[in-house]
C-alpha positions as CSV (number, residue, x, y, z in Angstrom):
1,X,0.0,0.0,0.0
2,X,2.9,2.0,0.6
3,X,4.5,1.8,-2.5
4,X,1.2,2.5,-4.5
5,X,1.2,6.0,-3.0
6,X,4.5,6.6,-3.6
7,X,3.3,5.6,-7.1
8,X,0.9,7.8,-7.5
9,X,2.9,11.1,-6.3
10,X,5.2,10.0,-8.5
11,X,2.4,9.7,-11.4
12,X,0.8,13.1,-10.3
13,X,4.1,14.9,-10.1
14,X,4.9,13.8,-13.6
15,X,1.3,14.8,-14.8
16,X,2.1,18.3,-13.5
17,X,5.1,18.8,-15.2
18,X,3.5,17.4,-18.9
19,X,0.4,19.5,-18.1
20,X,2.6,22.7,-17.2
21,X,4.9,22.5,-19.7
22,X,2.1,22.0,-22.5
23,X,0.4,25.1,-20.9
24,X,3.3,27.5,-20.3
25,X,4.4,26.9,-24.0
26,X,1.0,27.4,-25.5
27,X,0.7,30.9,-23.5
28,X,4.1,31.5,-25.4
29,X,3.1,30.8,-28.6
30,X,-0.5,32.7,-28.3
31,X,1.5,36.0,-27.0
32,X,4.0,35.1,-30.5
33,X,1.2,34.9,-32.5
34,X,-0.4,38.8,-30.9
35,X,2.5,40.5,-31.0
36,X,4.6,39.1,-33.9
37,X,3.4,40.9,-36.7
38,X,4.4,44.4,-34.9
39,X,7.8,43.0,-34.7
40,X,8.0,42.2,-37.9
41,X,6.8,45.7,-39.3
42,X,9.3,47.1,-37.1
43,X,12.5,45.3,-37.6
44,X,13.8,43.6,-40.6
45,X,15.0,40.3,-38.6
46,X,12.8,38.6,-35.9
47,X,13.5,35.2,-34.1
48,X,16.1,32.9,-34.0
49,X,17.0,31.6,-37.4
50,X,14.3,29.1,-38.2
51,X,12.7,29.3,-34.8
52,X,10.7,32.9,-34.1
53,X,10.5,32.3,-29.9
54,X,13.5,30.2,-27.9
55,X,12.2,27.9,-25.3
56,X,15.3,28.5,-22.5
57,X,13.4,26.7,-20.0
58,X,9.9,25.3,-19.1
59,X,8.8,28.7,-17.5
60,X,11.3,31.2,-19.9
61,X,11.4,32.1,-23.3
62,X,13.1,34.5,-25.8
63,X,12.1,36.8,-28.6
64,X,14.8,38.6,-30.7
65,X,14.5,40.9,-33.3
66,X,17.1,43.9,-35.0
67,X,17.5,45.3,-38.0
68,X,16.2,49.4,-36.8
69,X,17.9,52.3,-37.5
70,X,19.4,53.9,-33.9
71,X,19.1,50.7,-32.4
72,X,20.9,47.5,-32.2
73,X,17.4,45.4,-31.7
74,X,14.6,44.2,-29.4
75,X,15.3,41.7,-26.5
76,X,12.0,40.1,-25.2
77,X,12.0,37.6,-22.2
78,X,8.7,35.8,-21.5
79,X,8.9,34.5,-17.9
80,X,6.2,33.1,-16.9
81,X,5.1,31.0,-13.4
82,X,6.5,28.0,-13.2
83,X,3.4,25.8,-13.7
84,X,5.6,22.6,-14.0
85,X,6.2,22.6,-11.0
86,X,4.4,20.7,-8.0
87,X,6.7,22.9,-5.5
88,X,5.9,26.2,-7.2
89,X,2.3,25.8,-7.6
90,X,2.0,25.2,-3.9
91,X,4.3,28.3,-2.8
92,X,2.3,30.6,-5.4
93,X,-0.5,29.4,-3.5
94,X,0.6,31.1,-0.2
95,X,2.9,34.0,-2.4
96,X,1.2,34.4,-6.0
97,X,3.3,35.0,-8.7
98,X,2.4,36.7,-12.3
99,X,3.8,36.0,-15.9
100,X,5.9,39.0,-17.0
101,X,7.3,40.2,-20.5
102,X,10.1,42.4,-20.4
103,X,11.1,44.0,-23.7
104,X,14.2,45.6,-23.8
105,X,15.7,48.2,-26.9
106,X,19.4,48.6,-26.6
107,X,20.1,51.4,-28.6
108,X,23.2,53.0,-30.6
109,X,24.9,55.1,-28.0
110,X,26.6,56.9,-31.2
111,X,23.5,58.0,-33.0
112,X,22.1,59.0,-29.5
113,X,22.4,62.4,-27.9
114,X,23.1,62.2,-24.0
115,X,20.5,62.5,-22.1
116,X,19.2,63.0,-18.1
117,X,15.9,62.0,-16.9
């Protein structure tokens, strides 16, 4: 009897991390599919080669783009909560975590005048 519930945390645990990793990629490749054809009208090369959005890990993935004038491209991380995770899910529960996109545009310090904010 023992060994049957060790079984099936084992079996859950594993349908957490299938079911997580299916769902974190698909919210991936829906934000792609909003968003990438205002990349492409602004910059002349988007993704990676043959692939437009790098999976780095279950919960992270990359976008990259360049080809602008005055800037040396786009830099888009996609990290979202890490929902193959057994652990995670159960600490969000207590401390809730959000998915986050940070875009960042490095731009030509020589075509750009100084600046203060």
């Amino acid at each position: 009897t023992m060994e049957v519930s060790y079984g099936a945390v084992i079996i859950c645990y594993l349908l957490i991390m299938v079911v997580g990793k299916y769902r974190n990629s698909s919210i991936a490749q829906r934000w792609l599919k909003e968003y990438v054809n205002l990349y492409k009208s602004n910059f002349y090369l988007v993704g990676h080669g043959s692939d437009l959005i790098v999976q780095e890990s279950n919960s992270s993935f990359t976008l990259k783009a360049t080809g602008r004038m005055h800037c040396k491209g786009a830099h888009t991380e996609i990290s979202l909560v890490k929902r193959h995770d057994l652990l995670s899910l159960l600490w969000g529960v207590l401390y809730p975590t959000k998915d986050v996109v940070t875009i960042t545009f490095p731009m030509n310090s020589s075509d750009m005048n100084p600046f203060v904010f």
